[in-house]
C-alpha positions in Angstrom: -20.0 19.0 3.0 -18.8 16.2 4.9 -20.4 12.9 5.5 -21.6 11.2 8.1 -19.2 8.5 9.6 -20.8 5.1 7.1 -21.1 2.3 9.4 -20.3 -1.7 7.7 -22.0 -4.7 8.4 -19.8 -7.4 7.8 -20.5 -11.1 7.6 -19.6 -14.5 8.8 -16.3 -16.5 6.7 -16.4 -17.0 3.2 -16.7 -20.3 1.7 -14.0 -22.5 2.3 -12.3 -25.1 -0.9 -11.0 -28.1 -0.3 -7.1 -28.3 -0.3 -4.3 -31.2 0.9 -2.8 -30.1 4.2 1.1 -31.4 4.1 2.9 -31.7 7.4 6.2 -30.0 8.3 8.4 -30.2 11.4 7.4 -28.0 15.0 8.4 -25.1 16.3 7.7 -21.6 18.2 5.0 -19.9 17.0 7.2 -16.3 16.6 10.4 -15.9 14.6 12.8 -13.8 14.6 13.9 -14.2 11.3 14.8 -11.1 8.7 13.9 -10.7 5.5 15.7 -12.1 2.3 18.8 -10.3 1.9 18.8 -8.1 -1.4 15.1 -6.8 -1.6 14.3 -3.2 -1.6 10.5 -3.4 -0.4 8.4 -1.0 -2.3 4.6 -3.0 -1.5 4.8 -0.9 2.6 1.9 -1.2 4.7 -0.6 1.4 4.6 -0.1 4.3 7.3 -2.6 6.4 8.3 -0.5 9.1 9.1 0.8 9.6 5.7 -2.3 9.8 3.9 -3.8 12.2 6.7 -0.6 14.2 5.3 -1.0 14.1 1.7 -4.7 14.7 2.4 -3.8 17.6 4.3 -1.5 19.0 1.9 -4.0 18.4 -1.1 -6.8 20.2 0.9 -4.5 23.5 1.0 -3.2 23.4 -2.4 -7.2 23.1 -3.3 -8.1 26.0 -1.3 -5.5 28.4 -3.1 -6.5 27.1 -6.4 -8.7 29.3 -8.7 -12.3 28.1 -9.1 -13.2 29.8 -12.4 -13.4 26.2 -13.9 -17.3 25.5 -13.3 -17.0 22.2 -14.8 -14.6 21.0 -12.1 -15.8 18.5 -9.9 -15.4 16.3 -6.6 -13.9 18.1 -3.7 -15.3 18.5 -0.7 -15.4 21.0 1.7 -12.0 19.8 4.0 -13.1 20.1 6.9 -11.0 16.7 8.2 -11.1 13.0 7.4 -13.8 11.0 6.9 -13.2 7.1 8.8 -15.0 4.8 8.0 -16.0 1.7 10.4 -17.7 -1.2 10.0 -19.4 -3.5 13.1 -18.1 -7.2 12.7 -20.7 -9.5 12.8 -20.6 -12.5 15.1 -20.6 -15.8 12.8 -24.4 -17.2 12.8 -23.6 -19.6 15.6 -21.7 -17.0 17.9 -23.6 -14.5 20.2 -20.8 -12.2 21.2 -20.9 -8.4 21.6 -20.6 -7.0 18.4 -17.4 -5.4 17.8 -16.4 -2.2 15.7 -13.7 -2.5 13.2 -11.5 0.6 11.1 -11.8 0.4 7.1 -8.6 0.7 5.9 -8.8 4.1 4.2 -9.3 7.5 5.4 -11.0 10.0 2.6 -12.8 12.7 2.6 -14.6 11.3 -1.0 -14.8 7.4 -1.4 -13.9 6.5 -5.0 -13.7 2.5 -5.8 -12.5 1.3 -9.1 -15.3 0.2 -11.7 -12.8 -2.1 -14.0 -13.0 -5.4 -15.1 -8.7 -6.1 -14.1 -7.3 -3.0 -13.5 -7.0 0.9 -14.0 -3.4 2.6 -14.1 -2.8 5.2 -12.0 -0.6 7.9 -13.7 1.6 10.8 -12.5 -0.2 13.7 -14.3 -3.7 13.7 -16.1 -2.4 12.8 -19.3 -2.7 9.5 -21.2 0.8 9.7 -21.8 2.1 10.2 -18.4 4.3 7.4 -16.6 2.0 5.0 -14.9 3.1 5.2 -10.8 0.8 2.8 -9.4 -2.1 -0.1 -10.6 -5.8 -0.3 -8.7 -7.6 -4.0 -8.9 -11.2 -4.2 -9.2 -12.7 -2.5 -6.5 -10.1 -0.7 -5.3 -10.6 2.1 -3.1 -9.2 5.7 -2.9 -9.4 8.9 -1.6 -11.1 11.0 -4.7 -9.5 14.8 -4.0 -11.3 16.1 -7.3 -12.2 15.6 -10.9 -11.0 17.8 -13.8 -11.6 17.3 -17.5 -12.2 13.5 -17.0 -9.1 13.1 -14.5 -9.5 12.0 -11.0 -6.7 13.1 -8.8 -6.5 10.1 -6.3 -4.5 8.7 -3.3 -4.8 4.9 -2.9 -2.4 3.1 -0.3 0.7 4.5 -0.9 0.3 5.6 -4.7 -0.7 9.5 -5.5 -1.5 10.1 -8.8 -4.3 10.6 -11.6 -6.6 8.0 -12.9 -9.3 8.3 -15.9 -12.6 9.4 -13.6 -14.7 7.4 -15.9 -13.5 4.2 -14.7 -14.1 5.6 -11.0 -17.6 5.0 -8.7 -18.1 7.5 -6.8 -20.0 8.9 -3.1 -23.3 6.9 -2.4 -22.8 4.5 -5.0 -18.9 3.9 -4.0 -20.1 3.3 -0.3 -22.8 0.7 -1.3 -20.0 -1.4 -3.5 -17.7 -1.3 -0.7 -20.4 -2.6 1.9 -20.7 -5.3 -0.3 -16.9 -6.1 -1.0 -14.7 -5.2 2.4 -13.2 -8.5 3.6 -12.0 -8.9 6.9 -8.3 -8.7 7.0 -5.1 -9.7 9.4 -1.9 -8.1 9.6 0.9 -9.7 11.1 2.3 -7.5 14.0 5.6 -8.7 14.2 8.2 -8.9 11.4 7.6 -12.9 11.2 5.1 -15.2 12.2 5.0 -18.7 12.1 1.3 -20.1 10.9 0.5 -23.7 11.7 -1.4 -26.5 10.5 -4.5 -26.2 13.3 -5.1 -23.8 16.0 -2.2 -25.2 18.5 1.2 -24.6 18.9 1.5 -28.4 19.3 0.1 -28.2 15.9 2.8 -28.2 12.4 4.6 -25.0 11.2 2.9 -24.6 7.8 4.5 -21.3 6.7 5.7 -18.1 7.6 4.3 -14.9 6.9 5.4 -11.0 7.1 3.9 -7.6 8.3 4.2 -6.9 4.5 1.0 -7.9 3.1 -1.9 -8.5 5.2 -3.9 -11.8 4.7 -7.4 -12.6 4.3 -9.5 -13.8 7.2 -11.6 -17.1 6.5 -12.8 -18.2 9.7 -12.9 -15.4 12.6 -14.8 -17.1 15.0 -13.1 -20.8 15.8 -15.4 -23.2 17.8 -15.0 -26.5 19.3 -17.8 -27.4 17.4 -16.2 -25.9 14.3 -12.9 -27.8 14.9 -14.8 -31.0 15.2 -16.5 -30.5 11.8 -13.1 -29.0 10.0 -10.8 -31.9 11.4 -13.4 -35.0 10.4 -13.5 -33.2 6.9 -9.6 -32.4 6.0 -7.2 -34.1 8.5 -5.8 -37.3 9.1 -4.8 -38.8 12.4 -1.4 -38.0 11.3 -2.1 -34.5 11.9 -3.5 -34.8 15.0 -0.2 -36.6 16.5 0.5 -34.8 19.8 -1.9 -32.2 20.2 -3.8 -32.0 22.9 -7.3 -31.8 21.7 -9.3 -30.8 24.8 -6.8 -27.9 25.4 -7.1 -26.7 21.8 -10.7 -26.8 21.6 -10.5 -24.5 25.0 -8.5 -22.0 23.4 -10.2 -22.3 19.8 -11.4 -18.6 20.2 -8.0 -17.1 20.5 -7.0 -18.6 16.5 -8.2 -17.5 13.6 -7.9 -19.1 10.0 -6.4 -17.2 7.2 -6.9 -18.2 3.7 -3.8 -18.0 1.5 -3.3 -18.4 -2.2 -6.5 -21.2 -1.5 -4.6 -22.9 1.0 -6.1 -22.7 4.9 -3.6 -22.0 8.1 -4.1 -21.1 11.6 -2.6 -18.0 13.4 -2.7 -17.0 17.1 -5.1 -13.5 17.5 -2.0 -12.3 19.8 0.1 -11.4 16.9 -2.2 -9.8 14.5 -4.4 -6.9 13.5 -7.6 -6.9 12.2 -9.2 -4.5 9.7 -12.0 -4.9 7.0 -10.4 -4.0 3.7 -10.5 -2.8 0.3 -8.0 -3.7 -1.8 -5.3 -0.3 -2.2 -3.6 0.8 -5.4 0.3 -1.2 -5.9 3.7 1.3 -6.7 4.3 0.0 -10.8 8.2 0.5 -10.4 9.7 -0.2 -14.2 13.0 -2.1 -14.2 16.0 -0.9 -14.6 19.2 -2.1 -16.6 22.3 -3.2 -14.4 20.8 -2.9 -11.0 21.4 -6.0 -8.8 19.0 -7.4 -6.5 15.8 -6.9 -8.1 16.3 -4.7 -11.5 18.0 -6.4 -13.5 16.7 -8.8 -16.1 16.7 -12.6 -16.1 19.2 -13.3 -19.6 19.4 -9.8 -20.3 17.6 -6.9 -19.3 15.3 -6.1 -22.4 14.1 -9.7 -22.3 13.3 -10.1 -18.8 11.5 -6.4 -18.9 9.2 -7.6 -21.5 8.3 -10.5 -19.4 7.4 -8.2 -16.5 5.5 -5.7 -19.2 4.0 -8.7 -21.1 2.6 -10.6 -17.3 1.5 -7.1 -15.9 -1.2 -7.0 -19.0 -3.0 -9.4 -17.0 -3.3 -8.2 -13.5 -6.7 -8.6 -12.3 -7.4 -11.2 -14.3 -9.6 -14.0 -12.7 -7.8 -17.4 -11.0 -8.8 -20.5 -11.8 -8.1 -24.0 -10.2 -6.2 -26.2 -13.0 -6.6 -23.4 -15.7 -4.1 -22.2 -17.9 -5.6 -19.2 -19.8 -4.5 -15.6 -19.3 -7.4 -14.3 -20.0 -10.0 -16.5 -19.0 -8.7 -17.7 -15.9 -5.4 -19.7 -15.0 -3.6 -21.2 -11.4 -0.5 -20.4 -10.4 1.6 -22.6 -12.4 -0.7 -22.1 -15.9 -0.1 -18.5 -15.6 3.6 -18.8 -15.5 4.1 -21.2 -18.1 1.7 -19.1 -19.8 3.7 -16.1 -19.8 7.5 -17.6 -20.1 5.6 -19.7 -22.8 4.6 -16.4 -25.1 8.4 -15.7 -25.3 9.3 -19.4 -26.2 10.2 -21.2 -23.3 8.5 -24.1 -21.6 8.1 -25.1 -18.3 6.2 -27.9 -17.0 2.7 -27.7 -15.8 3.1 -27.5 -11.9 4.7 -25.2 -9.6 6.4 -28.1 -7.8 7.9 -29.2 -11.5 8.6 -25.9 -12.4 11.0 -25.3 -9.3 12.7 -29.0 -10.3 13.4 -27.6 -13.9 14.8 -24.4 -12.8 18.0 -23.3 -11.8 18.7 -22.0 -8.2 19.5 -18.5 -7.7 20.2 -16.6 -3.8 17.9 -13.9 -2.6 21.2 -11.4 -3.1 21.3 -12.6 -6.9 17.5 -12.3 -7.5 16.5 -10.9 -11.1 13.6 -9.3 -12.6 11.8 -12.8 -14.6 13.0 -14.9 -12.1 10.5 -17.4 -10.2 9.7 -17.4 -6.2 8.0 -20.8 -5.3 6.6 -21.1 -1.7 4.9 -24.2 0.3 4.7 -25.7 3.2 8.2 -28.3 4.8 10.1 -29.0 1.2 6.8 -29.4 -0.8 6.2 -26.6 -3.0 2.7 -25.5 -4.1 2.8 -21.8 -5.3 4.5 -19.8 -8.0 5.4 -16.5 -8.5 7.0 -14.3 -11.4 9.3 -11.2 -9.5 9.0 -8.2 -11.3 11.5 -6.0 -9.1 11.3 -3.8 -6.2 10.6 -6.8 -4.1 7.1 -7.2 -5.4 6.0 -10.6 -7.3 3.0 -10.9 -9.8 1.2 -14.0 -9.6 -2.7 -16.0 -9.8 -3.1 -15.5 -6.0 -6.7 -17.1 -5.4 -10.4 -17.5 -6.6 -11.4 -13.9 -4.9 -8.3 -12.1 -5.9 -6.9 -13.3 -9.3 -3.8 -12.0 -10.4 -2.3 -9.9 -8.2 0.8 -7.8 -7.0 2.1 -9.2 -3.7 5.2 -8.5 -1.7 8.2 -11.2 -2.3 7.6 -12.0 1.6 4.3 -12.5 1.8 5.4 -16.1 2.4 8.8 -17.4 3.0 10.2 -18.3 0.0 11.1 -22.0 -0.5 13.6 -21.1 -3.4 14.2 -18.4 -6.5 14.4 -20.3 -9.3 15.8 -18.6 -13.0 14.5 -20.0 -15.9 16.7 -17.9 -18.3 
């Protein structure tokens, strides 16, 4: 029987660390710019209309199913689709009207991911099956039914089977994700300039796509706010002609976003807001002599064992200055890390690593190669591509190691190390 509509309350920004702010040139706040020529994009945005589809279609093949098997398990009655909302709180010094926000999932059963990294999702139930897609911790997905210790799940865009052991389920599945659903923005344009503080008088700091949505740090800017986040991270030469009075006026229309531990400012006009749980990522296994993407770095059976060999640790936990795969690493240790396993060394930041390696274009990209991303010239973030215009890489302090989109940032350059 279906369940009530299960209403969120969601709270205030989560804490914020301390990083440097660098300052790039000025320019419009929206882009035109396309994507990096080459890339075949398999990380889409969710769509509600395709789930509601494949829910649709799994309802009827349930109904002509024979239920003979009483030890089968987990399907509701389909009556339609469960949404689930969640009222956003106002931040403890804001009293405006509380406003209701979609999760971003549509299920008739709410299953979330019990794992410590990650749980592979697989094509049939069968431990030997090919592995289609990868859930995170806390995960969510659509739970159609449990058979003989299978789930049969649907998870962003990945369909497939997943051990139900390693699954929470119903009640208990709807109290985790009240506890883990972070506010989300997705860009609603195809690029989108972010900047330095809420103005466009303010620096470009980075571009982002409608690939990947981006998690929310600060929803409700203040002037009082500003005041306290300017004395404590900028200098007067980020200040330099912005005018203040007229950015305090129109804090409320910003909001900060929180990337890869770095902080940037977006305009409200161009973005979407949802509270989230994290979705299941399409595994897509390279493929020998495929450009753009499939191919390996060196040769193809090297670079595929990189991708096999990084993928072990997805989930794993980041860690500011570390440099251990399994208990916790930055951006720059987990790359050495893994290039480092097959015998060859890079240096110990991101910014070195993109001096030491050579330059490759977006049409030449290779599975193994490196994406590094920053702010102006200055690089601060590396990733490893593993094809199908996706990148693996330690992402943050709440996320850990995760599957991103190649354009989740613009890319400052591909590097090969190989």
């Amino acid at each position: 029987m279906r369940k009530d509509i299960v209403k969120f309350l969601a709270a205030g920004a989560a804490a914020i660390s301390c990083v440097a702010i660098p300052v790039s040139g000025k320019g419009a706040v929206l882009t035109e710019e396309k994507p990096l020529a080459g890339f075949t994009l398999s990380l889409e945005k969710y769509c509600n209309a395709r789930i509601a589809d494949i829910v649709e279609e799994e309802r009827r093949d349930r109904e002509t199913e024979e239920t003979g098997n009483t030890q089968e398990q987990g399907s509701t009655a389909a009556t339609g689709r469960k949404k689930t909302t969640i009222k956003a709180n106002s931040s403890p010094n804001n009293t405006e009207t509380e406003e209701e926000f979609k999760l971003n999932l549509v299920y008739d059963r709410l299953g979330v991911a019990n794992v410590h990294n990650y749980l592979n999702v697989r094509k049939a139930p069968d431990e030997n099956s090919k592995i289609v897609g990868k859930m995170t911790r806390n995960s969510g997905c659509n739970v159609y039914k449990i058979r003989k210790g299978w789930a049969k799940i649907v998870s962003g865009k990945v369909n497939g089977w997943v051990k139900a052991e390693y699954l929470i389920t119903d009640k208990k599945a709807e109290e985790r994700a009240r506890r883990v659903a972070t506010l989300r923005a997705t860009v609603s344009t195809e690029t989108l300039n972010v900047r330095t503080l809420p103005s466009i008088q303010s620096s470009i700091y980075d571009q982002i796509s409608a690939d990947e949505d981006y998690r929310v740090a600060e929803e409700n800017l203040t002037e009082e706010w500003l005041k306290r986040y300017i004395a404590k991270y900028c200098s007067k030469k980020d200040l330099r002609g912005i005018d203040l009075e007229r950015m305090y006026k129109d804090a409320s229309n910003w909001v900060m976003l929180k990337i890869d531990e770095e902080r940037m400012f977006v305009s409200k006009d161009f973005i979407d807001f949802s509270y989230n749980l994290n979705r299941a990522v399409t595994i897509q296994q390279p493929s020998a002599g495929s450009s753009s993407g499939s191919s390996g770095s060196g040769s193809s059976q090297a670079s595929s064992s990189i991708v096999d060999y990084a993928m072990q640790f997805l989930g794993n936990k980041y860690v500011w200055g570390g440099t251990s795969l399994t208990n916790g690493a930055d951006c720059s240790g987990f790359v050495m890390r893994i290039y480092e396993h097959f015998g060859y060394y890079l240096p110990r930041t991101s910014r070195a690593q993109a001096a030491a390696t050579k330059s490759v274009s977006s049409s030449e990209v290779q599975v193994g190669d490196l994406f590094f991303y920053g702010t102006g010239s200055t690089v601060n973030h590396v990733a490893l591509y593993i094809g199908g215009g996706q990148i693996i890489h330690a992402s943050n302090s709440r996320d850990g190691i995760k599957i991103s989109s190649a354009y989740y940032r613009q890319p400052l350059k591909i590097g090969r190390v190989m």
